[in-house]
Every structure is written in structure tokens, then in C-alpha cells.
N, C-alpha and C positions, 0 to 999 in steps of 0.2 A: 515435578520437583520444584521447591521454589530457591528464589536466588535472590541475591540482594536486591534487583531488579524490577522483584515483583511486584506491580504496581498497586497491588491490593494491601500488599506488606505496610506498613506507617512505622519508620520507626522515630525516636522520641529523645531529642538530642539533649545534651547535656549542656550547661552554658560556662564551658570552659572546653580547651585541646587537651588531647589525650596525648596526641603525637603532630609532629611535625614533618613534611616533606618536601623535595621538590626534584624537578627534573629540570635542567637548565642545559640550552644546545647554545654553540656556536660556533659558525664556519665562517672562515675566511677564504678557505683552498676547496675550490670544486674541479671536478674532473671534467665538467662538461657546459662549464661557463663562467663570467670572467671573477674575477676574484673580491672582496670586500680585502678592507685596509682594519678596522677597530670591533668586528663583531664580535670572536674572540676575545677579546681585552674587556667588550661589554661584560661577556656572558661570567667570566670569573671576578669580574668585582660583585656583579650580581649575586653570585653566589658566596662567597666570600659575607656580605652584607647579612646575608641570608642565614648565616654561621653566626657572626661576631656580633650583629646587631638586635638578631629576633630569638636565638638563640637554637635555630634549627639544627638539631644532631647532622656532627659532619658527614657520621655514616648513611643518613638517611640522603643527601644531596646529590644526585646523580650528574657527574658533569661530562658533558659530550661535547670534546671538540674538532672539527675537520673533518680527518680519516674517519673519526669515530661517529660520527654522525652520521652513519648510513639510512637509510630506509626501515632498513630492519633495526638496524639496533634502536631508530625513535621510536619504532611502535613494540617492539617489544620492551622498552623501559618504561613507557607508558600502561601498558597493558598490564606489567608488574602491581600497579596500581592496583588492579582488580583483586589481586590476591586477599582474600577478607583470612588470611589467618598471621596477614602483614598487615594489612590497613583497617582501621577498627572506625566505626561509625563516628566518632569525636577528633575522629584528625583533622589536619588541615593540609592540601597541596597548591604548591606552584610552579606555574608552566613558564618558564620563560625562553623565547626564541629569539637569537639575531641571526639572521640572512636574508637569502632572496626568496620574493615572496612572487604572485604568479598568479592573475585572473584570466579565464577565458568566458568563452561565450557555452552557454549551454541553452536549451530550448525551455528551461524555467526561469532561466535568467542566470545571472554569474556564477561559477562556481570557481572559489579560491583555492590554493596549493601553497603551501610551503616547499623549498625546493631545498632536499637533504644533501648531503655532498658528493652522493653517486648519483646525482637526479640530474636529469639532461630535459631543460625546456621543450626541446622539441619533441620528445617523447612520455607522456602523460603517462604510459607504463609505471614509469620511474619516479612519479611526483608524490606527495602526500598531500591528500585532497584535507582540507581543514574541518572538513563536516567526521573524519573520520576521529578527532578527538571528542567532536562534542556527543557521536553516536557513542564512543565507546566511554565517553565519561559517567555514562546511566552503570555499569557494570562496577564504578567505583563507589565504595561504600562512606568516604569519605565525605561529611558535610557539606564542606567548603573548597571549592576549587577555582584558584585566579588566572586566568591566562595571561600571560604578558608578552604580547609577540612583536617584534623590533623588527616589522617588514610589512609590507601594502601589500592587498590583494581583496578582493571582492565576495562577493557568494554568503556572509556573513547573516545570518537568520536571529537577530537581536531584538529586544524584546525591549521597550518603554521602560528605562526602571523603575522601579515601584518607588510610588511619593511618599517618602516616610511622614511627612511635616520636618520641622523643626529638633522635637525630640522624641530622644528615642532610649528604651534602658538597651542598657548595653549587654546585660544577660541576656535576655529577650534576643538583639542581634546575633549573640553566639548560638541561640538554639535554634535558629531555624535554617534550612537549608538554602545553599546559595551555588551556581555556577556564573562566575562574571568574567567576561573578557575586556582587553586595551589591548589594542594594534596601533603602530604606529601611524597608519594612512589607510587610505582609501584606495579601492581598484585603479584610478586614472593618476594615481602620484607616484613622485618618483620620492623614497625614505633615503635622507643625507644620510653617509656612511662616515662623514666627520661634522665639524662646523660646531658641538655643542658648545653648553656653556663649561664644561671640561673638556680639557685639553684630551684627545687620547678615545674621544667616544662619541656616538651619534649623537645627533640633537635630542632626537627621541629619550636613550634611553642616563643623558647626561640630567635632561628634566626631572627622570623619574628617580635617579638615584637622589639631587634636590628631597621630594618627596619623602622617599624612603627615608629620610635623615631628619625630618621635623616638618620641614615645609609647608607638608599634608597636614599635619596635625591640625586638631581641635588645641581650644585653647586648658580643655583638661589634659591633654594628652594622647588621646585618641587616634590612631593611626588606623585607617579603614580602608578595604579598597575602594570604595564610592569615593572617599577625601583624595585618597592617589588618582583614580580618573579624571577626577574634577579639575586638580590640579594640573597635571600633564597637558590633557587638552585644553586647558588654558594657557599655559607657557609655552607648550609645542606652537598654537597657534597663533601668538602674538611675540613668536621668535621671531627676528627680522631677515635669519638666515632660510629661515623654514619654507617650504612649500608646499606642507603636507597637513594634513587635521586627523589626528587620532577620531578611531572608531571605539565606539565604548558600548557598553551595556550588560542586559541578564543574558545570559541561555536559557534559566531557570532558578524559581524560589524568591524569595524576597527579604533571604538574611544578608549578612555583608560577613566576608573574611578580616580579620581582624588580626592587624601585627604583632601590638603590644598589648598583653591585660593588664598592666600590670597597674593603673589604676584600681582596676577593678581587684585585683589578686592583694592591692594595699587594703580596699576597703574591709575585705573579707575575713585577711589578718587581724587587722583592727576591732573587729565585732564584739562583742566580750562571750567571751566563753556562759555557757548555760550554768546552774546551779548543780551543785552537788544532786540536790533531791529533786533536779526535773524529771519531770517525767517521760520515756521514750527516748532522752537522749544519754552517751555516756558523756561522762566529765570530760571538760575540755573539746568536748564537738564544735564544731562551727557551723553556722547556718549557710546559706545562701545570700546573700546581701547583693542587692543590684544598685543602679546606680544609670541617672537620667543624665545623661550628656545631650551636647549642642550639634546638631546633625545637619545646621544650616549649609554651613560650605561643604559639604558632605553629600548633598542631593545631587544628583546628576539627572540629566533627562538625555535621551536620543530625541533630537528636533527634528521627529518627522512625524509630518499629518496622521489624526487616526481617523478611520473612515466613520465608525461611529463616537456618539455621545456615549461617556461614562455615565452610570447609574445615577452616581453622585451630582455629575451637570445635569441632566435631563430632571431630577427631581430637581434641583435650585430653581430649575425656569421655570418650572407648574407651579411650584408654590409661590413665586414674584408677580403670577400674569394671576390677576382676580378672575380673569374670564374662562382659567382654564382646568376651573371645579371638577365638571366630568372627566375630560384627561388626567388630571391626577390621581381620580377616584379608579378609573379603567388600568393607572397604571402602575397603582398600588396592588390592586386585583389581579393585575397578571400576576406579579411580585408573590404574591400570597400564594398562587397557584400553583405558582413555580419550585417553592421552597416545601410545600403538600408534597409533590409530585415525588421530589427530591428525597422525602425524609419520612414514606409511607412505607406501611407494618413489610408491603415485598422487598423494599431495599433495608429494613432493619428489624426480621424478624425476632420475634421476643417467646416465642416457643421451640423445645426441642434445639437449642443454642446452647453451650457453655458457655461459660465465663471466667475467664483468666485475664494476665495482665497482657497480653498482646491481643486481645480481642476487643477489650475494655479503650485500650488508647486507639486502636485501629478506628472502631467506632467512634466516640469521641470526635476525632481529626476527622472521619466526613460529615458531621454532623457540624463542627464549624465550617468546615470548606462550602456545605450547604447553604449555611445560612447568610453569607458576607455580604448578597444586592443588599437584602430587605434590612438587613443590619443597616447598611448606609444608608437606606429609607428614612427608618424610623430614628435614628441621631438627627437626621436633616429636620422630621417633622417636631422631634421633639424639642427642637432649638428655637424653628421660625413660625410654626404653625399656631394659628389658632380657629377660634368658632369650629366649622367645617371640616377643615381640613385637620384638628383634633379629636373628629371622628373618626378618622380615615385610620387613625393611631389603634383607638379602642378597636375598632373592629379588625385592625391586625392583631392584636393580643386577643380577642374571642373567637374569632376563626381556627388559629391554631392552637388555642387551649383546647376545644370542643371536638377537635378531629381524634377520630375510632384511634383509640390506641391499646386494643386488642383486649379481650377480656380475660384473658389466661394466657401464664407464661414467664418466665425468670423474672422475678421482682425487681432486678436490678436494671435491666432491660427498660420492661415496662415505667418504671423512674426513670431511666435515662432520655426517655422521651420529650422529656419539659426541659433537657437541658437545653434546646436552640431556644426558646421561651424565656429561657433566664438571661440568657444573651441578648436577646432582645430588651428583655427589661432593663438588665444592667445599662446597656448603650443607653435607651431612651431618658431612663432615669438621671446620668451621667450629665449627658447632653441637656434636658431641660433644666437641671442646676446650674449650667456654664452662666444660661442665659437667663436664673432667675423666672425658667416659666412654670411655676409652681403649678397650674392647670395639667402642664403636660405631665410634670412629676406626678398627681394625682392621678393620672387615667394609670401611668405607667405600676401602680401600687395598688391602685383600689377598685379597676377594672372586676366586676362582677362575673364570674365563669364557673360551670356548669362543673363539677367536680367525678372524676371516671369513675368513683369509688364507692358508686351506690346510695351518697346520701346527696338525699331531694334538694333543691333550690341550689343557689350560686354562690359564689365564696370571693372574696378578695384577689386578683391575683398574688399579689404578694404570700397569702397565706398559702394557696394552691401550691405556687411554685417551692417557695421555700419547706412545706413537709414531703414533698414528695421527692425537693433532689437534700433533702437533710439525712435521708435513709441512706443518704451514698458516701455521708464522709470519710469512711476510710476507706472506701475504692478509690478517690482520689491522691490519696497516698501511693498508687501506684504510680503515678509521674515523678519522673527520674526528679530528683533538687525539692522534693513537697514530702519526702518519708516523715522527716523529725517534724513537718511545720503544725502550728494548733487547727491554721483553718486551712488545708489544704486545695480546700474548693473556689475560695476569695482571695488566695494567693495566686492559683491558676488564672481566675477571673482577671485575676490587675494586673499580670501581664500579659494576657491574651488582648485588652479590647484596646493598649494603652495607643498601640501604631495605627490602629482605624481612628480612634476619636482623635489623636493629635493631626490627623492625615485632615479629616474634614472640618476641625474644630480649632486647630492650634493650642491647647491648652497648656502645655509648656509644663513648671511646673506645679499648679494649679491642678493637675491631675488625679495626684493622691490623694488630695485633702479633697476632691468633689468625689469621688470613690468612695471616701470613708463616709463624709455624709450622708452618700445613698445609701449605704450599707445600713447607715444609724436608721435613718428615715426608714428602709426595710422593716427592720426588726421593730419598729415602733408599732407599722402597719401591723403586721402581723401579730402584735402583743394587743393593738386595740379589735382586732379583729377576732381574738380568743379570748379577750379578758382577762388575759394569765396575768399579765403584767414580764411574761417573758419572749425573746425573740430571737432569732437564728443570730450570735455574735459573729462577727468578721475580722478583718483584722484589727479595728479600730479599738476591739473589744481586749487585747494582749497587749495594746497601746497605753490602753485608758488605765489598767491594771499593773504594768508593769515599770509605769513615767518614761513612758516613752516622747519625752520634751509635752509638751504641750496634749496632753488627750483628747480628739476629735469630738469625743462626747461631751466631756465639758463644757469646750466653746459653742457646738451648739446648743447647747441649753443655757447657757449664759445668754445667746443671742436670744433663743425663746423667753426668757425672761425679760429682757431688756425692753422687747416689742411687745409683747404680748397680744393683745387683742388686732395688733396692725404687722403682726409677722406674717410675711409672704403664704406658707404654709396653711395658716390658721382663715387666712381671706379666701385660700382657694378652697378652702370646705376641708380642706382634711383632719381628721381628729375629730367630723362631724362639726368642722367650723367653731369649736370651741374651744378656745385656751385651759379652761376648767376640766374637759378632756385629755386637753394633754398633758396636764398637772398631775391627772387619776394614771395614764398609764406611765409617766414618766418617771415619778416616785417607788415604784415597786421595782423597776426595771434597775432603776439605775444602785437600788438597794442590790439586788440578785448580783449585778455588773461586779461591783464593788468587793464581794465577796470570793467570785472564783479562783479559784487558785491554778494561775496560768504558770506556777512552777513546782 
């Protein structure tokens, strides 16, 4: 029987809350040790904030205080949680704790406790082990879950948060899964039960309400828990009454909990309604609109050593060291073998399989999770590389174009096989425009590969890739926020790559518009590779058609004209090194463009 749990399950979130929740304890009065003075008084302004500020239904807010914070009533109002025909995959909870907290020693090393108000320290019977929310947090189907615990204690199994960059859309953060905790100290400190910078409340959680009220924010507005960690452990630890350093970090996932949308809920308002005579949508629908905020003060890191080098550092220093040709070549090669191994016909078979929309995103999401080293590979090689080590590029796009990808079996399957390939391309192509390395842009487009489809000789990759995942555009309609959109597959694309390239590239936002010109530059490849004079549109193509401000097509061909025979593009051979070629496919294309009817 499966459960929300299942790890084989993928499900595919939406970039907005469905619902809101929390659970909020606080004790002052224990039976069986000595008393706090303001835990209490934290735990209802918390919640209270929680009501009037974020707008969390009062019925959904569970408040425990003293007597009622037993043992059992914490785990079983937690465990309500679990309930999936209460809690729906798009919500959002919050944990927040004030009292006494409690590390000892165990033979793996610390194990922390919260101590409930029938909980007696000297009897561990009676304590609530802190590993027992993060075990039973898997049984929640809820998204996002923020712990916020207003007490020190040790044992905490935290995870390096994920380095967004700079920016980040902020749709994009509400779809992806997130467990993140703040505690107020560490196993060896002692958490003030007064002293904040409000009168009436700990130091700890006098910071956080700070926070919760603006402080955190971005300068659009943005209220995240990464921005509230960031912040607390910074004011908590340069309190002058303080003796304590917030614990922060993931349990799991790499989205962020998010206070306020309402940035986001303005821009969406804002959108203009579709036409009477669009196609696929009813009058007055709205789209999806996202929207790139500043994520700088937003980053948070846990400062502790990692034993090994990141994919991402170990490639920077092979491609910097000239002397270190074969190591980089051996360990791109592992890389490739890895991602083989990872993404061969026995972990994705393509015969005797249905095909539906939980099967479809399920696959999907391990085929990116697959591919994320070599992804940061080849961004890295298509940025800094060249001669040599712009081999090392080509021969990852021919290796894994060329790999058995079954000769019978679900058509759709069998195309979905070139999608870590498109991924690939996409990044490299992305990344060598940031930096102007037109050489790299060309392997990453016009790579010659052997075609599965029975016809003789080698083909572009660009061409390869794009007919084979162009068979799939309305299976990509099956992600949740892409039903109404024209290009479902390059709207997926540009938010999927946008948190890896800003991670390793900082692109800020320069993002879109290097996206759209790959996308142009794609479909070019591919139009001069058929002599159609036509090419897979993206989004740039409902841009260009609709005036949507400035059309990405335009400007670049404005630039290609401007340069002509001395344009980047045109010096690195592509278009077969001739502007007269790109005059032949650019004329008929931009005619076809001109003409679609994207409403």
C-alpha cells in the first residue's frame, strides 16, 4: 500500500499555499522542574502574529499551553498533521516551541529532547526526543514545514543549506519541497528566559518577532524563512545580553517556506487577462506569472567543514591548473558514467510501462535529480573552457546521445530519454552566452550525433534533441502551473535550470534574456540544419508575437546585423561561418514567427 511517504511517489507542487497551519507550545509550569517566567507569553504573541499578520486561519492554530502540553498531547497534535484528508500537499506548517530543552550523551553522539510539562529530566521515559518530529515529519504531506524552537539542546542532524545565489523566482521557491529548522542555542548554552529586545520575552524569540514584522524582509517584500534565520542568528548573536548562537539549517529539500506572497499574488492580479478568442484558455484566466527577487540576505550557510570537494569546486580547479588535462578528462568520464548508470533502459524502462500523469512527472524528477553533477560540469566547462577541455564538452553530448535507448517500446518513454540531454544543452548553452564563449555555444548546438531512428550518418544535436522531445509537448502540460501555457516544455526549462546557473554563474537578472537567446539560437540551429527555414519556438516566440516590451528576436537580429561578418556567433563557425547564411535561414523564419497566431 502506498502512502504519502513513498519514496518512489514524486509529487509536483504548486507555486502558491493551499492552506495554512501551525502548532505552537508553551510552558512555563512543569511538574517536575523549575519553572520559565515569559515562554507562555512568547508562544501566544507567536501565534496570535501567525493569525493577524500571515493570515493563518485561527482554527488551523493549535495552542498548547502548561497543563496542556503533555507528552502526548505534543505528539499527537503533531501527528494530526499526518492526516492527508486534513493536510493537502500545497500547505504550509509551523512548529514553534518555548521551554526547556535537554542534550545528553548517546554512543553516536548527542541526542536532543524537548522537555513537555509532565517530562521529568531525570527520566528520559518522559522527554520528547527532537529526532521524533523530524522522523515523523516524512508522514506529512505538507510541503513546507518550519521549526521554530525557543530552547538549546544538541543531537540536531542539519544539512548545509542549499546555495541559492543571489536570485531566486519566487514561484520556483514555493514549488519545491522544504523542512527547515531555528533553535535558539546550542547543546552547551544556557536560552535567556528574559533580557529581549521586548520587554515580556526571550531574547531569542523578541529577535524573531523583529523579523516576523519586516526586519527579515527583502527589499520587495519578501519574508522567507532562510531571511528570518539569517536574521535572528545575527541579532541573537550580536545581542550584548546573549550567550547563546541559534542553530539553523535544512532537514530536507531546497525550497524555502514563505510568509507573505503577496508580492507575488499582486503580480498575478496584475497580468492581463487572455483574449476572448485564446486558445485553451476561458475568459478572464490568469496565468502563472513569477517573479525574481533578491535572495542575498536570504542565504544562510551552517559553518561547518565538509569533508569533501563540491562537483562544482573540484571542476573549477581542473579547469584553472593547465597541467591537469587528464584529471579533468578522467573526471568528466567518471561523470558521464555516472549519469549512464543512473539513467539506463533497467532504471527507465520504455516497454510494457503505461503512461499517465503520475508516472510521467515521477520519471521526469529522477531524470533531473540524475543528471544535477554533470549539469554543474558542463555550465562550468561551457563558461571557462576552451581548446581541450571544449572537447571534454562535445564528447559529453556524444556519449550520451549515442547510448542504447531501446529499440521498441512507449514512444513517449523512448523521447523522454533525450530529456537529461536537453538539460544539458540548455545549461551549457545558457552558460557559454553569460560569457560570450560562442565556441562553447556551438559544440553545445551543432555537436554531430548518431540519430536512434534508423537514419544513416549524424545530425546536429540541436536538431536530434529538439524532434525528439518536440513529440512531447503536450505531456508537458501535465505539470501542475503549465496546462494553459503555449510552450509548456521552455517554461518548465526556465524554471528548473534558473537556481543551478544563478548558484554557479550569478546571473541575476540577465537570466531571461540569456534563455531566450538560446532558445533563438536553438531554433536557428535547427532551421539551418533542415533548411526549413523553421525551428522549435520557446518562449521568446509569444514574446516576439504578442509585444511583449521589447521581443528577444528582434534584438538579436538587430545585433546580427549591426556586426555582421564580426558577430561572435558568425566567427565561431556557426551558420557554417557565414552571415549570408544567416540571412538565408533568418528571413523565412522570422516570416513564419511573425505570422503565428499565439492568441
Amino acid at each position: 500500500m502506498k502512502g504519502v511517504s513513498d519514496p518512489k511517489e514524486r509529487q509536483i507542487y504548486q507555486s502558491k499555499y493551499s492552506n495554512s497551519w501551525a502548532l505552537v507550545i508553551g510552558i512555563n509550569k512543569y511538574a517536575h522542574t523549575s519553572p520559565l517566567n515569559y515562554a507562555t507569553n512568547d508562544a501566544k504573541v507567536i501565534a496570535s502574529t501567525l493569525i493577524d499578520r500571515f493570515a493563518f486561519p485561527k482554527e488551523n492554530v493549535s495552542l498548547l499551553l502548561n497543563e496542556a502540553a503533555t507528552h502526548t498531547a505534543i505528539k499527537t497534535s503533531f501527528l494530526s498533521f499526518a492526516d492527508t484528508k486534513k493536510i493537502q500537499p500545497n500547505d504550509r506548517i509551523i512548529v514553534y516551541f518555548a521551554g526547556h530543552g535537554l542534550t545528553l550523551a548517546g554512543k553516536r553522539g548527542e541526542v536532543g529532547f524537548l522537555v513537555p510539562s509532565d517530562g521529568n529530566p531525570d527520566n528520559v521515559a518522559t522527554l520528547m526526543r527532537w529526532d521524533e518530529f523530524t522522523r515523523n515529519a516524512d508522514l506529512v504531506p505538507a510541503k513546507h514545514i518550519f521549526f521554530l524552537m525557543d530552547a538549546c539542546y544538541g543531537g540536531l542532524m542539519l544539512q548545509r543549506a542549499p546555495s541559492f545565489g543571489s536570485m531566486r523566482f519566487l514561484g520556483d521557491m514555493l514549488k519545491r519541497y522544504a523542512r527547515q529548522v531555528l533553535t535558539a542555542g546550542k547543546a552547551d548554552q544556557t536560552v535567556a528566559d528574559g533580557s529581549g529586545v521586548r520587554p515580556g520575552h526571550s531574547i531569542f524569540t523578541a529577535h524573531l518577532l523583529d523579523a516576523l514584522e519586516g526586519k527579515a524582509s527583502t527589499k520587495e517584500g519578501l519574508l522567507s524563512a532562510n531571511g528570518v534565520m539569517a536574521y535572528v542568528y545575527e541579532q541573537v548573536g550580536k545581542d550584548h545580553y546573549s550567550t547563546q548562537t541559534p542553530h539553523f539549517g535544512f532537514l530536507e529539500g531546497d525550497g524555502d517556506f514563505i510568509f507573505d506572497t503577496v508580492i507575488l499574488d499582486k503580480l498575478r492580479a496584475e497580468e492581463p487577462a487572455p483574449r476572448e478568442d485564446e486558445p485553451g484558455k476561458e475568459k478572464g484566466e490568469k496565468g502563472e506569472a513569477d517573479i525574481l527577487v533578491n535572495t542575498s540576505q536570504q542565504v544562510v550557510t551552517i559553518p561547518e567543514p565538509q569533508e569533501e570537494k563540491s562537483v562544482a569546486e573540484t571542476t573549477k580547479e581542473l579547469l584553472s591548473d593547465p597541467t591537469a588535462k587528464i584529471k579533468l578528462d578522467d573526471y568528466v568520464t567518471l561523470h558521464v558514467r555516472r549519469l549512464l548508470e543512473a539513467i539506463d533502459l533497467r532504471n527507465f524502462p520504455v516497454q510494457a510501462v503505461t503512461i499517465d500523469q503520475s508516472s510521467f512527472l515521477d520519471r521526469l524528477g529522477k531524470y533531473e535529480e540524475a543528471v544535477k553533477d554533470l549539469q554543474q560540469i558542463v555550465i562550468l566547462l561551457a563558461k571557462w573552457g576552451s581548446g581541450d577541455q571544449l572537447s571534454l564538452l562535445e564528447k559529453i553530448f556524444i556519449r550520451i546521445a549515442e547510448t542504447d535507448k531501446g529499440s521498441s517500446g512507449l514512444v513517449a518513454w523512448i523521447n523522454l530519454q533525450w530529456y537529461p540531454i536537453q538539460i544539458l544543452m540548455y545549461s551549457a548553452g545558457i552558460a557559454a552566452l553569460s560569457m560570450k564563449n560562442f565556441a562553447a555555444l556551438r559544440i553545445s548546438l551543432e555537436t554531430r550525433v548518431r540519430w536512434d531512428d534508423g537514419r544513416p550518418g549524424t545530425f546536429p544535436l540541436a536538431m536530434a534533441v529538439s524532434a525528439r522531445m518536440g513529440d512531447l509537448h503536450d505531456i508537458f502540460k501535465w505539470l501542475p502551473g503549465l496546462e494553459q501555457k503555449y510552450v509548456p516544455r521552455s517554461e518548465h526549462l526556465f524554471a528548473l535550470l534558473q537556481p543551478v546557473l544563478e548558484d554557479l554563474l550569478s546571473l541575476g537578472r540577465s537570466y531571461e534574456s540569456l534563455f531566450d537567446r538560446f532558445e533563438i539560437f536553438n531554433a536557428l540551429a535547427y532551421a539551418d540544419a533542415q533548411n526549413s527555414g523553421w525551428g522549435p519556438y520557446g518562449r521568446f516566440g509569444w514574446k516576439h508575437s504578442r509585444g511583449y516590451g521589447e521581443s528577444p528576436f528582434d534584438l538579436l537580429l538587430e545585433e546580427a546585423k549591426r556586426e555582421e561578418k564580426e558577430w561572435g556567433p558568425i566567427k565561431a563557425g556557426m551558420f557554417k561561418g557565414s552571415f549570408e547564411r544567416f540571412n538565408e535561414i533568418v528571413t523565412p523564419f522570422k516570416a513564419k514567427l511573425d505570422k503565428i497566431p499565439w492568441w
